[in-house]
C-alpha positions as CSV (number, residue, x, y, z in Angstrom):
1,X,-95.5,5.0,32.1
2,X,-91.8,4.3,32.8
3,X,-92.9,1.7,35.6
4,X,-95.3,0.2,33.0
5,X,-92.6,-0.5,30.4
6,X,-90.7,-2.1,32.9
7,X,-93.5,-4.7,34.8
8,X,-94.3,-5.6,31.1
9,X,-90.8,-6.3,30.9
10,X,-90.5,-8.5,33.5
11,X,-93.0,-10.6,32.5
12,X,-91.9,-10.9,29.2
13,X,-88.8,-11.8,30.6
14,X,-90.1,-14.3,33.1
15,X,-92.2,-15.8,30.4
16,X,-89.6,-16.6,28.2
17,X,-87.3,-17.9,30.7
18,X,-90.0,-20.3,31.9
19,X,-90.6,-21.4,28.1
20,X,-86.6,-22.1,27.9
21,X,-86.9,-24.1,31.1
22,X,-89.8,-25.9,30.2
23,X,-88.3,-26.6,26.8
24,X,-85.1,-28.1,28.3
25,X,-87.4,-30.5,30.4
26,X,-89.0,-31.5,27.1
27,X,-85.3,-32.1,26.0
28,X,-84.2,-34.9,28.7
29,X,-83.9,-33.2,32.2
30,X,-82.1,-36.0,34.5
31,X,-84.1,-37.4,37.6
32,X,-82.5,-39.0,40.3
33,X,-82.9,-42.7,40.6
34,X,-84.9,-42.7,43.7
35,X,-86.8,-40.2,46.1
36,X,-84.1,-38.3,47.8
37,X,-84.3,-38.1,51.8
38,X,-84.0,-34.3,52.5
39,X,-85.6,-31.5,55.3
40,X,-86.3,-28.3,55.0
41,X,-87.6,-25.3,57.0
42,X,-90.7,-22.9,55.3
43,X,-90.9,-19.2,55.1
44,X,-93.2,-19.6,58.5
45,X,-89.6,-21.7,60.4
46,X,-91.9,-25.0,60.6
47,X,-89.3,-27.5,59.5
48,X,-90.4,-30.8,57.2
49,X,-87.9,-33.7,57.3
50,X,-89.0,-36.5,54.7
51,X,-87.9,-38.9,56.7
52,X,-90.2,-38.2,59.8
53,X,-93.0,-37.9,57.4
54,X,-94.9,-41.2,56.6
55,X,-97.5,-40.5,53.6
56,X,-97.2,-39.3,49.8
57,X,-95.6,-35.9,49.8
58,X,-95.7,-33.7,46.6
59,X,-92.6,-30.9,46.0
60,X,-93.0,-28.6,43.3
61,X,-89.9,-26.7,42.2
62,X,-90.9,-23.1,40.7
63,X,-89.8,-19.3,40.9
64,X,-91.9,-16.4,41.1
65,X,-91.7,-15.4,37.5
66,X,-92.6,-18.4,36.4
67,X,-95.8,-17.6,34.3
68,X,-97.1,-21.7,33.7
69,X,-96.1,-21.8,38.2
70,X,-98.8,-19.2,38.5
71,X,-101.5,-21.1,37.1
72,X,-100.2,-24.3,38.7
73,X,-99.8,-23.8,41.9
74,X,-103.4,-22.7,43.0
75,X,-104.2,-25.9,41.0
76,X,-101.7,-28.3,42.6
77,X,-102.9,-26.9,46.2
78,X,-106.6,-27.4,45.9
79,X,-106.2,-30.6,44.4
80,X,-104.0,-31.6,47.5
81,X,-105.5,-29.9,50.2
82,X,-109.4,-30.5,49.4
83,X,-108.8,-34.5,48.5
84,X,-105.4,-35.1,50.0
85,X,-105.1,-33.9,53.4
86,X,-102.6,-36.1,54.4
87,X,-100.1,-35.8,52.0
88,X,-97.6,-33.4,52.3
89,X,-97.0,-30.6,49.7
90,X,-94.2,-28.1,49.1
91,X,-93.3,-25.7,46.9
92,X,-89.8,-24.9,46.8
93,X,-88.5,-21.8,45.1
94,X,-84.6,-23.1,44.5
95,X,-83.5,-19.9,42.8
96,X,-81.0,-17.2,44.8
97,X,-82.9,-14.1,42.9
98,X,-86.0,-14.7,44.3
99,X,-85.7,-13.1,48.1
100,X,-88.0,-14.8,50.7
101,X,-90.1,-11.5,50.5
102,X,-90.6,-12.0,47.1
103,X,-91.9,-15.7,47.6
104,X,-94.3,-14.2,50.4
105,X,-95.5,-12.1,48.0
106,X,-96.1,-14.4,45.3
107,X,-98.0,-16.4,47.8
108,X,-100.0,-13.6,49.0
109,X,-101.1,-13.1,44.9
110,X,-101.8,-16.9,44.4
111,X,-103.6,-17.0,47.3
112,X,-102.3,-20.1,48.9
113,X,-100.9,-19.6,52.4
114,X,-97.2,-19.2,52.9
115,X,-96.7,-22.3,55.2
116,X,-96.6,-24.2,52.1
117,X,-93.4,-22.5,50.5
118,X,-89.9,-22.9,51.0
119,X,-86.5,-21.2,50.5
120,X,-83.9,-22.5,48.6
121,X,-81.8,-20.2,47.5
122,X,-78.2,-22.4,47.0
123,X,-80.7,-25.0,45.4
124,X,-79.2,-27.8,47.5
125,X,-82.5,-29.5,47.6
126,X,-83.1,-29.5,43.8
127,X,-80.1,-31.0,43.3
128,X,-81.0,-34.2,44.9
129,X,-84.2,-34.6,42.7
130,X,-82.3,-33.2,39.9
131,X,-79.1,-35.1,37.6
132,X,-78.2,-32.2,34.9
133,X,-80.3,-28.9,34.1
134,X,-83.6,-28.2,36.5
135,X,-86.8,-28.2,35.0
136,X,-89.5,-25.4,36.3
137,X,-92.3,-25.9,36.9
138,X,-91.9,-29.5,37.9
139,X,-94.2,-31.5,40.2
140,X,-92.3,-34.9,42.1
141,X,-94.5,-37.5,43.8
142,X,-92.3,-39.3,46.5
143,X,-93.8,-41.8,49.3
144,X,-90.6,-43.0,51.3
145,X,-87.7,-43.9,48.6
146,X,-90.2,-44.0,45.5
147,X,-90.9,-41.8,43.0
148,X,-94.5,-41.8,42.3
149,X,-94.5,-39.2,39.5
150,X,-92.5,-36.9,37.7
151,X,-94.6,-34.1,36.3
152,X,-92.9,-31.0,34.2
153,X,-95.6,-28.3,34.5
154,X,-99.1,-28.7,33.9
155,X,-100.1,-30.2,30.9
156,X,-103.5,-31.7,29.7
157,X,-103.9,-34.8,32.2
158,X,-101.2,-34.0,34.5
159,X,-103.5,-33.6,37.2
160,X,-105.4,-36.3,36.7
161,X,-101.7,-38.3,36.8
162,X,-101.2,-36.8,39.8
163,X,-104.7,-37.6,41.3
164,X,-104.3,-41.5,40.2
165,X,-101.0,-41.4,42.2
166,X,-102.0,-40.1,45.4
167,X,-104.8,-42.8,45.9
């Protein structure tokens, strides 16, 4: 019962920090001016250097208590994967608390294979997309130096912003 209490917790926990987050978004999170050049190695060691890589790629910053990144994230990969092969996407988890076995995990539970998440746990890479407080879930559109689309979670139409985009 004990273990119960403390799952329910958790999520309560997670969902209100994700509702905080999403409301400082709302609230005038800072974007950087222009697509930031960065690389970064995923939890399978394949590195991805946005330089190298010449089409549209997608990053979505989110943590694994993130209840809005659960529902997201399945979303945001079939919409990319099925129509969008080309494009890059990455999900980076920039938060120290959330151990790269607990990013495998979440993975595992969402169903969407582990090549497509990344580590950064000293949020050096958030920082570049990011001028003042982060914003999670938040979806970035880049091709080159460009921002194509700034995205904080998933509401009504978002995809469908995403999807006009990417074309």
């Amino acid at each position: 019962m004990g273990e119960f209490r403390s799952r329910r917790m958790q999520c309560f926990v997670g969902a209100l920090f994700a509702a905080l987050i999403v409301f400082a978004a709302w609230r005038g999170t800072g974007w950087a001016a222009e697509a930031p050049v960065f690389w970064i190695s995923n939890l399978d060691g394949q590195r991805f250097d946005s330089r190298a890589h010449q089409g549209t790629i997608v990053v979505s910053f989110f943590f694994t208590t993130c209840v809005p990144c659960i529902k997201e994230i399945p979303e945001l990969y079939r919409l990319v994967t099925t129509k969008y092969p080309k494009t890059a996407l990455l999900f980076i988890d920039p938060l120290a608390e959330d151990s790269v076995q607990a990013i495998e995990a979440f993975a595992q539970r969402l169903n969407v294979p582990q090549k497509y998440f990344y580590a950064d746990p000293l949020g050096r890479l958030a920082k570049k997309f990011f001028t003042g407080q982060y914003a999670f879930p938040t979806i970035v559109g880049m091709k080159g130096r460009s921002l194509l689309f700034k995205v904080a979670g998933l509401p009504p139409g978002a995809l469908e912003t995403i999807e006009k985009s990417l074309r």
